[in-house]
C-alpha positions in Angstrom: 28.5 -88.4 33.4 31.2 -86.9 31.2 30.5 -86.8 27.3 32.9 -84.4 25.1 34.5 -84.5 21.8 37.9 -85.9 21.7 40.6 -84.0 19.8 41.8 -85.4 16.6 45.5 -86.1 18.2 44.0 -88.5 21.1 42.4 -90.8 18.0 45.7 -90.7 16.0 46.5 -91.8 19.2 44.9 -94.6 19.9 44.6 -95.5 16.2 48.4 -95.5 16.0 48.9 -97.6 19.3 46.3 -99.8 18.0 48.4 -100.6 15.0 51.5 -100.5 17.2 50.0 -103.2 19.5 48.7 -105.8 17.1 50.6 -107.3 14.2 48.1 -106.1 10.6 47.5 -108.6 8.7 46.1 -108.9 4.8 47.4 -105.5 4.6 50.2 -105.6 1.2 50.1 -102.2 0.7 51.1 -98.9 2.4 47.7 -97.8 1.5 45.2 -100.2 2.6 47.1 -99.5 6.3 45.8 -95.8 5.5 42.8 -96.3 4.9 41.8 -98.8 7.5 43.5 -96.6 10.2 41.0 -93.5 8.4 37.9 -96.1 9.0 39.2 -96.9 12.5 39.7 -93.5 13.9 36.2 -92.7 12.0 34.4 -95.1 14.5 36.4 -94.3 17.5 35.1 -90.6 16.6 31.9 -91.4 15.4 31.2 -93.3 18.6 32.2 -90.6 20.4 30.4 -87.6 18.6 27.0 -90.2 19.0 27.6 -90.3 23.3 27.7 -86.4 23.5 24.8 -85.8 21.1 23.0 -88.5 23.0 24.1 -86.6 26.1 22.8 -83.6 25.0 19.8 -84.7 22.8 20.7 -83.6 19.6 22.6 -85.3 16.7 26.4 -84.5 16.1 28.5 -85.4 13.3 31.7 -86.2 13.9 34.1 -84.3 11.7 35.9 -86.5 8.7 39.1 -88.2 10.1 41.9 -88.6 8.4 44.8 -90.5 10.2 48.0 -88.6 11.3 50.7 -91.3 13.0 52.2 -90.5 16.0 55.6 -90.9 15.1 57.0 -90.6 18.6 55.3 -94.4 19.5 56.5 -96.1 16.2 57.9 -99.0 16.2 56.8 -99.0 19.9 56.1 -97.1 22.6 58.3 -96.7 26.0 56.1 -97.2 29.4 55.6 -93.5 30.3 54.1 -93.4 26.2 51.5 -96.3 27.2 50.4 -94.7 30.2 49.6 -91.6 28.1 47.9 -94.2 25.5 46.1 -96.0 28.8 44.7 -93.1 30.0 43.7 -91.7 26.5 42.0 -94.7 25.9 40.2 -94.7 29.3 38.9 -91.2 28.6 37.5 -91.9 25.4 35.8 -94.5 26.7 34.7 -92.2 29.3 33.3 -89.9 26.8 32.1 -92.2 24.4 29.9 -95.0 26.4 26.8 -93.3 27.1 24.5 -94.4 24.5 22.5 -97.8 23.8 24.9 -98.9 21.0 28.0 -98.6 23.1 27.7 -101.9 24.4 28.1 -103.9 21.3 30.2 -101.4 18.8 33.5 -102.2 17.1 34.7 -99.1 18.4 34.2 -100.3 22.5 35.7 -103.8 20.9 38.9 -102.1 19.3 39.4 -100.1 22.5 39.1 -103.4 24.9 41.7 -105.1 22.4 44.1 -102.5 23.4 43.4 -102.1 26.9 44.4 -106.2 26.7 47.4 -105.2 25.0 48.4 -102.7 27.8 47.8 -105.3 30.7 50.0 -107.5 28.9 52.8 -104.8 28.5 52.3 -103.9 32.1 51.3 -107.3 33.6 53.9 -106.8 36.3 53.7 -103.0 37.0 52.7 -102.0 40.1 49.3 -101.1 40.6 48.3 -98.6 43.7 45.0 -96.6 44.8 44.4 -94.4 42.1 43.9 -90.6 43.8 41.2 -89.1 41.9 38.7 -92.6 42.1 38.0 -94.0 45.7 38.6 -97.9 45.7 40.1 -98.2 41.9 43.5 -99.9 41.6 45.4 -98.3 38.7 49.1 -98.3 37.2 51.8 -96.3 39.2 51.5 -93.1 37.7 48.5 -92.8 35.4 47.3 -90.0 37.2 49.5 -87.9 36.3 49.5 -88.1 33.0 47.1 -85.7 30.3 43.5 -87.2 29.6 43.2 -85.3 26.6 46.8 -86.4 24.5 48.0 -83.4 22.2 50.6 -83.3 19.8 52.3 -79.6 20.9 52.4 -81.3 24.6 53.9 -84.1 23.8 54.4 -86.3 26.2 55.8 -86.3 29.3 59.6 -87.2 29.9 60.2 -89.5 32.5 63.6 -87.7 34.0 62.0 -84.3 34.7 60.6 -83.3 38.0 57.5 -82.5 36.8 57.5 -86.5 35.8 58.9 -87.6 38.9 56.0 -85.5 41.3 
């Protein structure tokens, strides 16, 4: 059992792809997108700040989130950017799924939505043994992508050799 706090750049993350992946409806102006991308990253954080005090027995506040965009995935993201957001979003829910109210929270709901968006962007990727779990199919190179996304990484190119290993 893994439970950690995420850094604030993997929720803009996923908040951003989330936003990125669905159309927004109801939303007429620039700062009711704000706000509901604050309250969404909030849960995903607050879910995840509630696993590792669980974890650990002993409360944790997550910190007050305030969205950032990840420019670099706007209007959408190329397939080396969704693996980073695929395995960002599998961490979290790594890290984030080991209490009782896991089960039925919006934030495990919000991250299933986009996890259904990815297997519809990647329905016909290739899919091979994944290296680091024995008998787990996953996407042609999600392992070597970053769990933990961070803005002054980046992410990786796909014509390096660093990419292509």
């Amino acid at each position: 059992m893994r439970a950690f706090p995420v850094n604030r750049d993997t929720i803009d993350l996923l908040v951003t792809a989330a936003y990125v992946s669905t159309p927004v409806h109801r939303i007429t102006h620039p700062r009711e997108l704000v706000e509901q991308a604050d309250r969404m990253g909030q849960l995903l954080w607050d879910e995840n700040h509630t696993s590792v005090g669980f974890a650990i027995g002993e409360h944790i506040t997550a910190p007050r989130y305030e969205w950032q965009p990840v420019a670099e995935i706007v209007p959408c993201a190329d397939d080396e950017q969704v693996l980073q957001i695929e395995r960002s979003r599998l961490l979290l829910a790594e890290v984030s799924c080991h209490h009782d109210g896991w089960d039925d929270s919006p934030a495990r709901e919000l991250l299933e939505q986009l996890g259904a968006a990815i297997a519809r962007r990647f329905a016909h990727w290739t899919l091979v043994p994944s290296p680091e779990h024995r008998g787990v199919m996953e996407y042609a190179g999600l392992h070597r992508v970053s769990e933990l996304w961070e803005r002054q990484i980046g992410f990786r190119h796909p014509l390096t050799n660093d990419a292509a290993a």
